[in-house]
C-alpha positions in Angstrom: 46.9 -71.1 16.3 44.7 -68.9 13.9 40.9 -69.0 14.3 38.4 -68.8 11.6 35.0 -67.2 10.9 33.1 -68.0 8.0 29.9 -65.4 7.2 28.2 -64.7 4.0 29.3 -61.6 2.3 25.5 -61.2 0.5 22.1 -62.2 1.1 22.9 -65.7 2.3 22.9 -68.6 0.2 26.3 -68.4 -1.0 27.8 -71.8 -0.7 28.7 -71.7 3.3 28.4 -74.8 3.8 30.7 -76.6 1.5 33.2 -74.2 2.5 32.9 -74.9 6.0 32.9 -78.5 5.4 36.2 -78.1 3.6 38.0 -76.1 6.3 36.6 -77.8 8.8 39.1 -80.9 8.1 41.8 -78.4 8.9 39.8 -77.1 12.4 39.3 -79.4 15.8 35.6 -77.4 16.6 33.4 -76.1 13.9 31.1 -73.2 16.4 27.1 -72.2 14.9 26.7 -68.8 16.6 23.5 -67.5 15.7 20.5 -68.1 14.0 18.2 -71.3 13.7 16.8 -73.3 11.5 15.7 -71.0 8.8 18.8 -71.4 7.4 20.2 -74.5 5.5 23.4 -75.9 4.2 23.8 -78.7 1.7 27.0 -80.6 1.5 28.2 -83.0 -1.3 30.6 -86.0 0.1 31.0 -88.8 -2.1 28.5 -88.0 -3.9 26.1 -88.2 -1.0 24.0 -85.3 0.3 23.9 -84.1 3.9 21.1 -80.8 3.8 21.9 -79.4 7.4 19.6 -76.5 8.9 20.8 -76.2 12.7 23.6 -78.7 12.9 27.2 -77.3 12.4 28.4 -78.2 9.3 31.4 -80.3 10.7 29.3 -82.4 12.4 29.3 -85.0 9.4 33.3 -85.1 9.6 34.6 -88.1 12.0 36.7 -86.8 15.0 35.5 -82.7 14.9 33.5 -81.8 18.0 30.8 -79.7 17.0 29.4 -77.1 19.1 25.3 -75.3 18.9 26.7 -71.8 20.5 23.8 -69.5 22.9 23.5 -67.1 19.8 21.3 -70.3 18.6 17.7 -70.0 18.6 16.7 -74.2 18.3 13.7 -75.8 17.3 14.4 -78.9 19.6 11.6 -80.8 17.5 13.7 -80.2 14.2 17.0 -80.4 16.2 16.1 -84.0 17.5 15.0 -85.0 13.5 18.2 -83.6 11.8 20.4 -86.0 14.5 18.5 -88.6 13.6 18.7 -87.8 10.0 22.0 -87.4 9.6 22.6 -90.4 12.0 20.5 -92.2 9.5 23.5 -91.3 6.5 25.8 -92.2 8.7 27.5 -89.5 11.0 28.7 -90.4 14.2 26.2 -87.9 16.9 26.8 -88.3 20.6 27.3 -86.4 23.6 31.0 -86.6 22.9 30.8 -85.4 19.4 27.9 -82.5 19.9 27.7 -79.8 22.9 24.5 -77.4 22.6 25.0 -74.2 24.8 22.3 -74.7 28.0 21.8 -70.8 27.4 20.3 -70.9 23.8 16.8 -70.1 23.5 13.9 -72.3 22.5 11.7 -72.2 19.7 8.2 -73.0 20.6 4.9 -74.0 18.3 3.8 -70.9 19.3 6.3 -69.1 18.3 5.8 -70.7 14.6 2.5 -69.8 15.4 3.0 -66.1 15.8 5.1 -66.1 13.3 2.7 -67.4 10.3 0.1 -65.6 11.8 2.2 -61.9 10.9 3.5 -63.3 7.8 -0.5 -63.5 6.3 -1.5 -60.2 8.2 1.1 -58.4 6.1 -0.4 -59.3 2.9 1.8 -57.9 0.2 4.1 -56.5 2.7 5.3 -59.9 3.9 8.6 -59.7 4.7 9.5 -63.5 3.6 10.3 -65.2 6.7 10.3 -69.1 6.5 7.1 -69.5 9.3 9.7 -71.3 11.7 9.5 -69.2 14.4 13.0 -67.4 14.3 12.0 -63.7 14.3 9.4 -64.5 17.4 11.9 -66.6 19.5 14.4 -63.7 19.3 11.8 -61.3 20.3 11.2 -63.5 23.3 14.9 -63.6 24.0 15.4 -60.3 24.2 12.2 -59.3 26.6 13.8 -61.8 28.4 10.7 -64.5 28.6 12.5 -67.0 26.6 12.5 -70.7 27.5 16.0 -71.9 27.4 17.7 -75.4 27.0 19.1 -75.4 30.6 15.3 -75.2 31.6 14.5 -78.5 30.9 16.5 -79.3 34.0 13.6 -77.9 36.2 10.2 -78.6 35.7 9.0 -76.4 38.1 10.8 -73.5 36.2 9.8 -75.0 33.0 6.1 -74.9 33.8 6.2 -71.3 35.2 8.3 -70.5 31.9 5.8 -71.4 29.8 2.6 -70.2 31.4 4.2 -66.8 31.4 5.3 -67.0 27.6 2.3 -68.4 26.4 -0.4 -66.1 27.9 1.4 -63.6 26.6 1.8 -64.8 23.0 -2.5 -65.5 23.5 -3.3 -61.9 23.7 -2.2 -61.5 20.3 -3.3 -64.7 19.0 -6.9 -64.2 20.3 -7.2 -60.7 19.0 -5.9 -61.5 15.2 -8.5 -64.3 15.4 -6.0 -67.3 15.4 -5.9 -70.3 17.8 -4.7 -69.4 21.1 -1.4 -71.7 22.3 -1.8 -74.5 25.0 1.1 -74.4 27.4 0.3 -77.8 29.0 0.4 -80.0 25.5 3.8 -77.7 24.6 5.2 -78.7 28.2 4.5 -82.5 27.9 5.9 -82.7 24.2 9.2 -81.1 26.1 9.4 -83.4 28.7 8.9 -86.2 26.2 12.1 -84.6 24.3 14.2 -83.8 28.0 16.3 -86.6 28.1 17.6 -86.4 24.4 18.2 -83.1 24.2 19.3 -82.5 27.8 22.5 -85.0 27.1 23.6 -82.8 24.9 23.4 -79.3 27.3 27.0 -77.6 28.4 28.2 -74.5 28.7 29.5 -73.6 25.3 31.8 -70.8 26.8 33.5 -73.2 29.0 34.1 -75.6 26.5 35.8 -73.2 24.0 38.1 -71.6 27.1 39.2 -75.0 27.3 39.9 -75.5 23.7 41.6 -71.9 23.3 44.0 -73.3 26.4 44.8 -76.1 24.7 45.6 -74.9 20.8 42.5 -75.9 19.4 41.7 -74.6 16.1 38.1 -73.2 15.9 36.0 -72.6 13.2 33.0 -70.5 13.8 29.8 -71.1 11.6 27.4 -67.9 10.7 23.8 -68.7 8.6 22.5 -66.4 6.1 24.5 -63.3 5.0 25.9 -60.1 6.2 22.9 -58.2 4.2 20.2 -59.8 6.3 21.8 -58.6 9.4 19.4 -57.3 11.8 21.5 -54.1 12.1 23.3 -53.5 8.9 21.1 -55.5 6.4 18.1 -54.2 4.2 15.9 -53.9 7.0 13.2 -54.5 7.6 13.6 -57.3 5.2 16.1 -59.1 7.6 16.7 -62.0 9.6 16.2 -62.0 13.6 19.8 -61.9 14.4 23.5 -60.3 13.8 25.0 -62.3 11.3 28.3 -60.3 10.7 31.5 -61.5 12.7 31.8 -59.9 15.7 28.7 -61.7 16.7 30.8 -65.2 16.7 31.8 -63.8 20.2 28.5 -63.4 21.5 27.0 -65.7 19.9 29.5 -68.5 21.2 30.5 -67.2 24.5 34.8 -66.1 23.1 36.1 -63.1 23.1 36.2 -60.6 20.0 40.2 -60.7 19.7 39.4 -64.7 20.0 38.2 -64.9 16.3 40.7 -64.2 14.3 40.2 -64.4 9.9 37.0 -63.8 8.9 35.9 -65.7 5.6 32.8 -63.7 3.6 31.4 -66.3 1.5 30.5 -64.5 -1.9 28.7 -66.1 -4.9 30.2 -64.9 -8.5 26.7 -63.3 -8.8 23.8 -62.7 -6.7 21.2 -64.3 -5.4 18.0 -63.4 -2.7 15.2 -65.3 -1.3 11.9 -63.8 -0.3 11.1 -60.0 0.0 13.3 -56.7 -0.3 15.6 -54.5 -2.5 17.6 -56.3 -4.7 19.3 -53.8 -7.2 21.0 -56.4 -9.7 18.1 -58.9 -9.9 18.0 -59.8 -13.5 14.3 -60.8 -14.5 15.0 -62.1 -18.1 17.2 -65.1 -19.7 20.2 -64.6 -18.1 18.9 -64.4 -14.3 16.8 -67.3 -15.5 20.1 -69.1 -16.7 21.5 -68.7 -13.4 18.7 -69.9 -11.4 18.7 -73.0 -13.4 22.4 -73.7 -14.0 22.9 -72.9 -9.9 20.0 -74.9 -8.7 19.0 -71.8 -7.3 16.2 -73.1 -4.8 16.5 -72.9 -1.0 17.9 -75.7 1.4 15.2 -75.1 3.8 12.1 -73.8 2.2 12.5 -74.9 -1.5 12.0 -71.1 -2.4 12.9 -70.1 -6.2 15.8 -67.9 -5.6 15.9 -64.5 -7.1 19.2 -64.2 -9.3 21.1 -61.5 -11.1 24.4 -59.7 -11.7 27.4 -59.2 -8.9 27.6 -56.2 -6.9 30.5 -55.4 -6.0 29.5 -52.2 -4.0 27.2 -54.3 -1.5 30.1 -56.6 -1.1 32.3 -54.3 -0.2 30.4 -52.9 2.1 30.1 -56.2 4.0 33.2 -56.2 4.2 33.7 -53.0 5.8 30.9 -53.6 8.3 31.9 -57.5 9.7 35.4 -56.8 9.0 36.2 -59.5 6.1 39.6 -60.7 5.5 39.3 -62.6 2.5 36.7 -64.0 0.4 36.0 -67.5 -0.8 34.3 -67.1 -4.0 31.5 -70.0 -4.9 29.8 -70.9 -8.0 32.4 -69.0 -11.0 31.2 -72.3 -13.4 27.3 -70.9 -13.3 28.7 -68.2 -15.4 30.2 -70.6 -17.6 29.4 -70.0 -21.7 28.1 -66.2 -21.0 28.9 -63.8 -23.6 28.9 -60.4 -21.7 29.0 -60.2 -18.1 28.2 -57.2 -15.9 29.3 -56.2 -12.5 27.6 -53.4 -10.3 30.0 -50.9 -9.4 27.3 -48.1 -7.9 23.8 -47.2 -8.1 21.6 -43.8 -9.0 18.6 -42.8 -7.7 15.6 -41.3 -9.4 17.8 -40.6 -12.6 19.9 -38.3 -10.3 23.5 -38.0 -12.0 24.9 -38.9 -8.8 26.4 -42.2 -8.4 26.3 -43.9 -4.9 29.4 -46.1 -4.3 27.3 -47.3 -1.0 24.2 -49.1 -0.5 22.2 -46.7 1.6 20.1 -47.7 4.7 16.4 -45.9 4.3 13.7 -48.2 2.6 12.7 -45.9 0.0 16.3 -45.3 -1.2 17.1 -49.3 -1.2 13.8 -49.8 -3.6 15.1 -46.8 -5.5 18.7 -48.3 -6.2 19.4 -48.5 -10.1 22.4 -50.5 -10.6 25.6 -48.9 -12.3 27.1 -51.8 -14.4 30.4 -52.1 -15.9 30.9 -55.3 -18.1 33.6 -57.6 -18.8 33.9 -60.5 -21.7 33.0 -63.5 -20.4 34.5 -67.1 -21.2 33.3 -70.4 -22.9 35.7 -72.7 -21.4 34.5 -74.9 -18.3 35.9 -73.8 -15.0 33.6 -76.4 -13.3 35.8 -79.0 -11.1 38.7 -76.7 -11.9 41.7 -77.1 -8.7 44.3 -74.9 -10.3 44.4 -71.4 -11.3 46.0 -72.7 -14.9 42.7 -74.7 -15.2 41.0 -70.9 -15.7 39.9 -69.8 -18.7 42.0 -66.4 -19.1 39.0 -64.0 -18.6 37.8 -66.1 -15.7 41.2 -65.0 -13.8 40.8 -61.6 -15.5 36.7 -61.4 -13.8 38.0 -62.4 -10.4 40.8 -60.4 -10.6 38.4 -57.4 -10.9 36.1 -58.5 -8.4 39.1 -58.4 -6.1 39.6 -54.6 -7.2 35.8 -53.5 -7.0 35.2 -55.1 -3.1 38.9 -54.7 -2.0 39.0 -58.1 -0.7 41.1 -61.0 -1.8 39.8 -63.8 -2.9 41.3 -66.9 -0.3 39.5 -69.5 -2.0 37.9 -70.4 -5.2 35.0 -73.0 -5.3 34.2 -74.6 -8.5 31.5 -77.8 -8.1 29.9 -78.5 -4.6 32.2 -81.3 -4.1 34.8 -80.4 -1.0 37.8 -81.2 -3.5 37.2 -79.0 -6.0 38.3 -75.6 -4.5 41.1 -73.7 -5.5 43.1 -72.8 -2.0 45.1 -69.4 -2.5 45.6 -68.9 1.1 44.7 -70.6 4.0 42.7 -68.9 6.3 44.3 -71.1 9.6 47.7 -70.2 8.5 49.5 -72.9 7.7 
């Protein structure tokens, strides 16, 4: 049987989480490979809103076994609150219905520390991070200091762990004037948590061999977008981790020939929270329109998000780079009652009479980008709830159709309301 990735084809934000809710009744494992609690899904069931940050999005769907993958960075603070949370609205979270990977890496207070800390040194030249610790805990990771969930087990190991980790987060601190990190008060609240969390450790690799052997379907779940990817995004004003596909095999312990379709999540527009280049941003009445009609505000943080046009060249180059099959496209009704709509199909630079049909990598030349746009009629008809393609006004079919042309991607599915019903399936990314 097929497996599925889902990823966001932009700068995150694009309606992930409904989509992975609606798959997810067609998967027996829904996978979160990387990133932590920076990012946030909300999902509309029955009219009743679950707003996930950490938790896999199939977690709220009886009889799926969700899985927290090593890729994870976790608060286990916040990951302890959104169980009980979500228990609180009902969901079903036990042992038997949730397996965290013992290898994923902890996020500390002084990671959130550290992180706020940079955040205010950089003044104007913030680079928007949510405070949460994410880009710190990664760092720890990778100079291989970081605490992870399997070392709750030992508290000798725990201890040492943290002394090490701490001390060398204090340097910093103590020189940028902030209040140095106490390792003892961050070791007792950890112990206090053990027990919880600890019933939920495994070996997320083992599990998923075990699945693979026995036909499981697998759906993994990526946060943000393929644009804030630590390698390929608009760095520096990027998350801490890879968010393209190929890192649902690292990030969950498969391997890469293990994924299988790979679903980039695209909004009919655009949209961006926090810092960085954003060529299409639209800072009049229609980006405004957009903001409002979406509910443009982050999950997580609350953030205003910054809205404007599609662009179709940064799309299609997410798709070359994570390796896109298809595209499930979310929110066509925002666009609803527009007049003129414009689509970016290439940018210039300084005026030059050269057009770039790629979004280039350098700083300078993504703050220099100047949209090319083409434009299209829009439509006054409602597309919002639509579950047909007949249900489409005839230059909504005629805007996705061109979409499709610009990013050379398909579009698999067609989301029009946050419900879970309303999508339009065109193919289905399991196969059947």
């Amino acid at each position: 049987m097929a497996n599925v990735a889902v990823i966001g084809a932009q700068w995150g934000d694009e309606g992930k989480g409904k989509i992975v809710d609606w798959l997810s009744s067609r998967a027996d494992v829904v996978v979160r490979f990387q990133g932590g609690h920076n990012a946030g899904h909300t999902l509309v069931i029955d009219g009743v809103e679950y707003k996930l940050s950490l938790l896999p999005s199939g977690i709220v769907r009886p009889g799926k076994m969700s899985v927290i993958g090593n890729g994870v960075v976790i608060d286990p603070s916040h990951l302890l609150k959104e169980i009980d949370l979500l228990r609180s609205q009902g969901a079903e979270i036990t042992p038997q219905t949730l397996l965290v990977s013992e290898s994923a890496a902890l996020i500390l207070p002084v990671h959130q520390a550290v992180d706020a800390a940079r955040e205010a040194l950089r003044g104007e030249q913030k680079i928007g991070t949510t405070g949460r610790g994410i880009g710190p805990a990664y760092e720890d990771k990778v100079a291989r200091r970081a605490v992870r969930l399997g070392d709750l087990a030992s508290e000798s190991t725990l201890a040492e762990k943290l002394d090490a980790l701490v001390a060398h987060h204090n340097v910093w601190l103590a020189a940028a004037g902030q209040p140095e990190a106490n390792a003892k008060a961050i070791y007792g609240d950890l112990l206090a948590m053990r027990d919880q969390l600890l019933a939920f450790s495994g070996q997320s690799w083992r599990f998923l061999a075990a699945a693979r052997s026995d036909n499981k379907r697998i759906l993994f779940e990526g946060a943000q977008g393929v644009m804030l990817d630590i390698d390929h995004g608009t760095y520096p004003f990027v998350t801490s981790s890879n968010t393209v596909a190929g890192q649902a095999a690292t990030g969950a312990g498969i391997g890469p020939t293990d994924i299988g379709f790979v679903l980039g999540i695209t909004k009919a527009y655009t949209t961006r929270v926090g810092s960085g280049p954003f060529p299409t941003e639209d800072f009049g009445a229609d980006g405004d329109r957009m903001g409002e009609r979406g509910r443009e505000f982050g999950t997580v943080t609350g953030r205003k998000r910054r809205c404007g046009w599609f662009d179709a060249v940064m799309v299609r180059q997410a798709g070359h780079v994570a390796g896109i099959s298809g595209m499930a496209l979310t929110k066509l009704d925002v666009l609803d009652g527009f007049d003129m709509l414009k689509i970016c199909i290439g940018y210039q630079i300084d005026g030059s009479d050269k057009i770039l049909d790629y979004f280039p990598s350098g700083m300078g030349a993504q703050a220099a980008c100047k949209p090319v746009y083409e434009e299209m009629p829009g439509w006054q008809d409602s597309t919002f709830r639509a579950r047909s393609w007949a249900e489409l006004p005839a230059n909504a079919v005629k805007y996705i159709r061109r979409v499709e042309e610009l990013t050379k991607m398909p579009v698999t599915l067609l989301s029009t309301s946050p419900e879970r019903e309303d999508t339009i399936l065109v193919k289905d990314p399991f196969g059947g």
